[in-house]
VMD Tcl script that builds the backbone (N, CA, C; Angstrom):
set m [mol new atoms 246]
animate dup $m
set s [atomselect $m all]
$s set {name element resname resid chain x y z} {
  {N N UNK 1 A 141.849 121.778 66.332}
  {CA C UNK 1 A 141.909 120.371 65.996}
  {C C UNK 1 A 142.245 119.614 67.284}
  {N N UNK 2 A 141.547 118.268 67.976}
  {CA C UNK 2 A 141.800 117.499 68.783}
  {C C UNK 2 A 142.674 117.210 68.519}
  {N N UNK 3 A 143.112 116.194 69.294}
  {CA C UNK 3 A 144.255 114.620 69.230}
  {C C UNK 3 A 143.640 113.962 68.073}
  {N N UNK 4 A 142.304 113.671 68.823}
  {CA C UNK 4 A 141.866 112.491 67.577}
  {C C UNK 4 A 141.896 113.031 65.870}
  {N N UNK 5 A 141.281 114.365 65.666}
  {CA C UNK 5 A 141.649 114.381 64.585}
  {C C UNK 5 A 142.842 114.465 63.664}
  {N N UNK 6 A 143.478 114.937 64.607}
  {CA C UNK 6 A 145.179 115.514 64.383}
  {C C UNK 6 A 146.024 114.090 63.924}
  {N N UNK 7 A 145.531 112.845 64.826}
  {CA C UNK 7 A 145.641 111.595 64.805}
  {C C UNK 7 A 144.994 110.699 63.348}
  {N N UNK 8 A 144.209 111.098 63.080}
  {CA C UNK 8 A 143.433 110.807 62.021}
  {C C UNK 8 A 144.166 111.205 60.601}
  {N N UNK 9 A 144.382 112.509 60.888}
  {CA C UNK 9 A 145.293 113.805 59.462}
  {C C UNK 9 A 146.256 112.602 59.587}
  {N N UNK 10 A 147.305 112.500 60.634}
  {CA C UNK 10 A 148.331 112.008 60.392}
  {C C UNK 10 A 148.528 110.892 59.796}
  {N N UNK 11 A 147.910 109.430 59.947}
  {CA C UNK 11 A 147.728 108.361 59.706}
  {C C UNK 11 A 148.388 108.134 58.075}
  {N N UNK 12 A 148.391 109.569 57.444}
  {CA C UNK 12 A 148.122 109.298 55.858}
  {C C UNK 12 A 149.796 110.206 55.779}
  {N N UNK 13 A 150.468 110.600 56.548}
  {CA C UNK 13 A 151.696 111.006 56.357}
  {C C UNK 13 A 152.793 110.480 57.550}
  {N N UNK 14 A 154.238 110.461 56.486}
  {CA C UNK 14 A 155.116 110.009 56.949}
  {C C UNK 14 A 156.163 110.827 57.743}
  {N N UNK 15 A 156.764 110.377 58.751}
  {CA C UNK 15 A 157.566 111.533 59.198}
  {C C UNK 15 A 158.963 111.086 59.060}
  {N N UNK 16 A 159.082 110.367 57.804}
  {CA C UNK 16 A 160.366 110.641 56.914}
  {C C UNK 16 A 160.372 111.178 55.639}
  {N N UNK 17 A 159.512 112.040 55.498}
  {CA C UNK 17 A 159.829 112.289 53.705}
  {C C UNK 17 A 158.771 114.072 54.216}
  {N N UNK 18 A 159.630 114.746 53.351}
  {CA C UNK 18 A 158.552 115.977 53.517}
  {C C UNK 18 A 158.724 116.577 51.782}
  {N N UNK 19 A 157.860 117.500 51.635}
  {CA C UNK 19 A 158.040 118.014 49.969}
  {C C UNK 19 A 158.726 119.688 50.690}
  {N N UNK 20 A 159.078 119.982 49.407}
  {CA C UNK 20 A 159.362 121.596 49.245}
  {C C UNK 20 A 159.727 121.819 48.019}
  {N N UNK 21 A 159.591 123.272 48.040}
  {CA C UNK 21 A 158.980 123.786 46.603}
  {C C UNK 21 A 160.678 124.865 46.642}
  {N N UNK 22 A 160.861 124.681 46.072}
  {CA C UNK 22 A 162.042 125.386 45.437}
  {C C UNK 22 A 162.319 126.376 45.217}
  {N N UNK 23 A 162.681 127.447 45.157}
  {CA C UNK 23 A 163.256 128.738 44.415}
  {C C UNK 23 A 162.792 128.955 43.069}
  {N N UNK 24 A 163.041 127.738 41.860}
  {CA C UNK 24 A 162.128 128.263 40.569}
  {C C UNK 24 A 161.090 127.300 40.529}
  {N N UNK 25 A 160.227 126.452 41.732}
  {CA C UNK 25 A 159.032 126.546 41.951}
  {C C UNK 25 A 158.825 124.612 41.063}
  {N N UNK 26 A 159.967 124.120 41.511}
  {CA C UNK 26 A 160.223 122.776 41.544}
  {C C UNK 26 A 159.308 121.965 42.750}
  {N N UNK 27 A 158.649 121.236 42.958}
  {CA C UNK 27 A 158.380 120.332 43.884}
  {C C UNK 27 A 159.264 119.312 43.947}
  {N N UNK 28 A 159.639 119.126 44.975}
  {CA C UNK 28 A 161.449 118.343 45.731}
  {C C UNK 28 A 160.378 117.175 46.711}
  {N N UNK 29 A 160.953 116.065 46.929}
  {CA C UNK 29 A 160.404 115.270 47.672}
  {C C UNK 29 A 161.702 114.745 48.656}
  {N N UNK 30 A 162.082 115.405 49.879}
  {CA C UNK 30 A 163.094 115.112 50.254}
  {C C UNK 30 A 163.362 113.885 51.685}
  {N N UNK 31 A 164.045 112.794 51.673}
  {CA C UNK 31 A 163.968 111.607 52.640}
  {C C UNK 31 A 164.975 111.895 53.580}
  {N N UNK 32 A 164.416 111.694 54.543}
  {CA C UNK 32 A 165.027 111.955 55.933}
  {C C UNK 32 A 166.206 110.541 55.664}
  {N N UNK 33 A 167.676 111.166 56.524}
  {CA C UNK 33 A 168.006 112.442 56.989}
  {C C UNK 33 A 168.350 113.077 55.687}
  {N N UNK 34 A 168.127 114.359 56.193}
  {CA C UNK 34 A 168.352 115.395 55.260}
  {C C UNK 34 A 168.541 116.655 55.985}
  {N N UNK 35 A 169.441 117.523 54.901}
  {CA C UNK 35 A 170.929 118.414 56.373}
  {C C UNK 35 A 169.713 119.625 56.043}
  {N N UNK 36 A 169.985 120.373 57.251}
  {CA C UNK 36 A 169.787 121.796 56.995}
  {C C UNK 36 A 170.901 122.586 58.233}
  {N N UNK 37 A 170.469 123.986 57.869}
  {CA C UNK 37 A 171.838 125.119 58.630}
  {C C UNK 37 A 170.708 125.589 59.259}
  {N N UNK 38 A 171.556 125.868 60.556}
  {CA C UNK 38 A 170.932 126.501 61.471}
  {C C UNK 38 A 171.109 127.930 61.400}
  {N N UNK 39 A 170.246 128.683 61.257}
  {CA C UNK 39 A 169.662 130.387 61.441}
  {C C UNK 39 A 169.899 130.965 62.914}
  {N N UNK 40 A 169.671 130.370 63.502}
  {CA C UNK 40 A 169.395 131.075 64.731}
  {C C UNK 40 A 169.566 130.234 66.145}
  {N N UNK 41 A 170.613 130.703 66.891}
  {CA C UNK 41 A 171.185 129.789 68.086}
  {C C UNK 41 A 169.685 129.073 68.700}
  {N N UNK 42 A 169.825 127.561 68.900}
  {CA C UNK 42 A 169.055 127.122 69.705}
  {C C UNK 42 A 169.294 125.613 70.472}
  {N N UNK 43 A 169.464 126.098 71.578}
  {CA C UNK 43 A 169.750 124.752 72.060}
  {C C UNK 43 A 171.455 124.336 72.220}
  {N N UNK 44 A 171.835 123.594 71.849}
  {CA C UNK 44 A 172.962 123.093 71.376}
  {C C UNK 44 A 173.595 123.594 69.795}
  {N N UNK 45 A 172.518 124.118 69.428}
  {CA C UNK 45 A 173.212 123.866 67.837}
  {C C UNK 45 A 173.289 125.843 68.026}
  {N N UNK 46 A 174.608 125.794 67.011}
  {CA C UNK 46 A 174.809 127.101 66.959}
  {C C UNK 46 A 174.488 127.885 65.661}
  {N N UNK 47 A 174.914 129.603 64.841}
  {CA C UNK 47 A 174.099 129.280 63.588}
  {C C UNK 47 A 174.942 129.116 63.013}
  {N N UNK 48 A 174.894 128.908 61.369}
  {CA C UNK 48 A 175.663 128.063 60.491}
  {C C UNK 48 A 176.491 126.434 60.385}
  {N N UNK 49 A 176.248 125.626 61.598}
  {CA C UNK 49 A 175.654 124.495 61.636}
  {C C UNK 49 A 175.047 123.833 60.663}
  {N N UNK 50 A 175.531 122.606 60.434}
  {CA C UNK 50 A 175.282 121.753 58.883}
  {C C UNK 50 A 174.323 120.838 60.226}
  {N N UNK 51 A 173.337 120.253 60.014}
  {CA C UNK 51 A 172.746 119.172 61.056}
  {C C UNK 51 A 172.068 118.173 59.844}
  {N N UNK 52 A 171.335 116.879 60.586}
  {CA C UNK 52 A 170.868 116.130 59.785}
  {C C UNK 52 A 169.303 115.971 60.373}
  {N N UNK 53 A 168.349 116.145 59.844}
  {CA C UNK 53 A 167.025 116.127 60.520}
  {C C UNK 53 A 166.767 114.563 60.058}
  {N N UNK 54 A 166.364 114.101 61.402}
  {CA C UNK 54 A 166.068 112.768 61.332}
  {C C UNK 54 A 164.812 112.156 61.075}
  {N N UNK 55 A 164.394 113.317 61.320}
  {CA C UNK 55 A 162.088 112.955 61.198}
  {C C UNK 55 A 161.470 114.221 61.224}
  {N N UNK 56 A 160.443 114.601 60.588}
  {CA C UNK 56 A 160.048 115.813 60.440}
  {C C UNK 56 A 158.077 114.878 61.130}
  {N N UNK 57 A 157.778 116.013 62.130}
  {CA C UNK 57 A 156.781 115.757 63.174}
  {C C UNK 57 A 156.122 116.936 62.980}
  {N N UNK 58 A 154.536 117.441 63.566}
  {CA C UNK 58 A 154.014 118.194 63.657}
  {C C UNK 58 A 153.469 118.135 65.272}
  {N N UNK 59 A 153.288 119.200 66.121}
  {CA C UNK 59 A 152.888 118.940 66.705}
  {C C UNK 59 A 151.085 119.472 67.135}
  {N N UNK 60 A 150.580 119.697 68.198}
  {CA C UNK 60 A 149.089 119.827 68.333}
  {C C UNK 60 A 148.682 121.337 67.198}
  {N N UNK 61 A 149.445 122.398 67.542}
  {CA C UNK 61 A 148.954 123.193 66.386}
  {C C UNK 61 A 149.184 122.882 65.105}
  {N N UNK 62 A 149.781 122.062 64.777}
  {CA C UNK 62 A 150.155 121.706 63.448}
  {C C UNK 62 A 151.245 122.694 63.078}
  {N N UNK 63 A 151.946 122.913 63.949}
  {CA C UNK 63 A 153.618 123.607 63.447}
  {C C UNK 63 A 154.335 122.178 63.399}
  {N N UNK 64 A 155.549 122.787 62.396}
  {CA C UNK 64 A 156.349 121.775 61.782}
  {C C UNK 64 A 157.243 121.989 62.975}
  {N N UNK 65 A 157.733 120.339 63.038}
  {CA C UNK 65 A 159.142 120.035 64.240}
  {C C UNK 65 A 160.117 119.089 63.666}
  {N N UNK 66 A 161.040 119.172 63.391}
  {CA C UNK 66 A 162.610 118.493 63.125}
  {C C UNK 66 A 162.802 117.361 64.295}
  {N N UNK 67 A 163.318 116.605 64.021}
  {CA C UNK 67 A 163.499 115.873 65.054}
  {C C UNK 67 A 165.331 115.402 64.798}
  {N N UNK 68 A 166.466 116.035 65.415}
  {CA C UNK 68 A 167.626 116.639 65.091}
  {C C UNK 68 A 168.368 115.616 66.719}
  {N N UNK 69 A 169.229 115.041 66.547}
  {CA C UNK 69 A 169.811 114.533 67.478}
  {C C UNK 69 A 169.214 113.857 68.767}
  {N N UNK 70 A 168.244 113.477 68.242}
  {CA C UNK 70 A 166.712 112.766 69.120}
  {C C UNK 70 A 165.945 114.245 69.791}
  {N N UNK 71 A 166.028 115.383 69.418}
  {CA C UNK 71 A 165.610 116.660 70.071}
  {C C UNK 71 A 164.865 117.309 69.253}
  {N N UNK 72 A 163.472 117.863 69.484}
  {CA C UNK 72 A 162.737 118.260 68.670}
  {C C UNK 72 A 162.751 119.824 68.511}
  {N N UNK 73 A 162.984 120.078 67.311}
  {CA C UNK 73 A 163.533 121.745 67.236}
  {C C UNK 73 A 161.653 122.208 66.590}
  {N N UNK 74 A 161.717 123.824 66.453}
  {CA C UNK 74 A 160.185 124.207 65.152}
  {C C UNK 74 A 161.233 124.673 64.076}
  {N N UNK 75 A 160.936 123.997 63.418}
  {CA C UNK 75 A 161.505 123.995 61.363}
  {C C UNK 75 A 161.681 125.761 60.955}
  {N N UNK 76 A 161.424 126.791 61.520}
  {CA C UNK 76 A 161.535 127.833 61.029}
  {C C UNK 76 A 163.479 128.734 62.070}
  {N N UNK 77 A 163.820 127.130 62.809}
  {CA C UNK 77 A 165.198 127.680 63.230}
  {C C UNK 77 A 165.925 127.417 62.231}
  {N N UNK 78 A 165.789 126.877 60.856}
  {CA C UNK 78 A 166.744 126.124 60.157}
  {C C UNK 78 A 166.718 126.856 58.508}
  {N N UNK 79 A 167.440 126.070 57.687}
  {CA C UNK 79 A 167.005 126.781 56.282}
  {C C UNK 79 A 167.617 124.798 55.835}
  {N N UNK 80 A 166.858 124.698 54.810}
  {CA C UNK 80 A 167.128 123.392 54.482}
  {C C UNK 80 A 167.999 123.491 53.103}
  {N N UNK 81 A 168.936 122.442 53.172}
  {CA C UNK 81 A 169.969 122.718 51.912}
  {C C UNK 81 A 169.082 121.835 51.110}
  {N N UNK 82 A 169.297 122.120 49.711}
  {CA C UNK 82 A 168.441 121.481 48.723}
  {C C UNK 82 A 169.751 121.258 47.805}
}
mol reanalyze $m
mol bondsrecalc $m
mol representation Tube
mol addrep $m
């Protein structure tokens, strides 16, 4: 996927609100900020860390990115509290 199309996908999503599907298979619509724990040392944040994700971003491959104390983490360092 280019810029432009990647640019295009995006136009139609917000990078304050993301969905997730639950444990017994609930669809959750959750608005930034919204906390998750950190898994795995990165950066500044250590694990078990409560944080607040401020914007949820994708970048050119279309992996998910947190956007956590103006610093962009990939969403698979975290576990999100629901």
């Amino acid at each position: 996927m280019n810029k432009k199309e990647l640019a295009e996908t995006l136009k139609y999503a917000s990078p304050r609100v993301i969905y997730v599907v639950t444990w017994n298979n609930l669809l959750k619509k959750l608005f930034c900020p919204f906390q998750v724990k950190v898994i795995h040392d990165i950066g500044a944040l250590r694990i078990g860390d409560i944080v607040f994700v401020e914007a949820v971003k994708v970048n050119l491959e279309l992996k998910t990115v947190y956007i956590i104390q103006g610093k962009a983490y990939y969403y698979y360092h975290f576990e999100i509290i629901v």
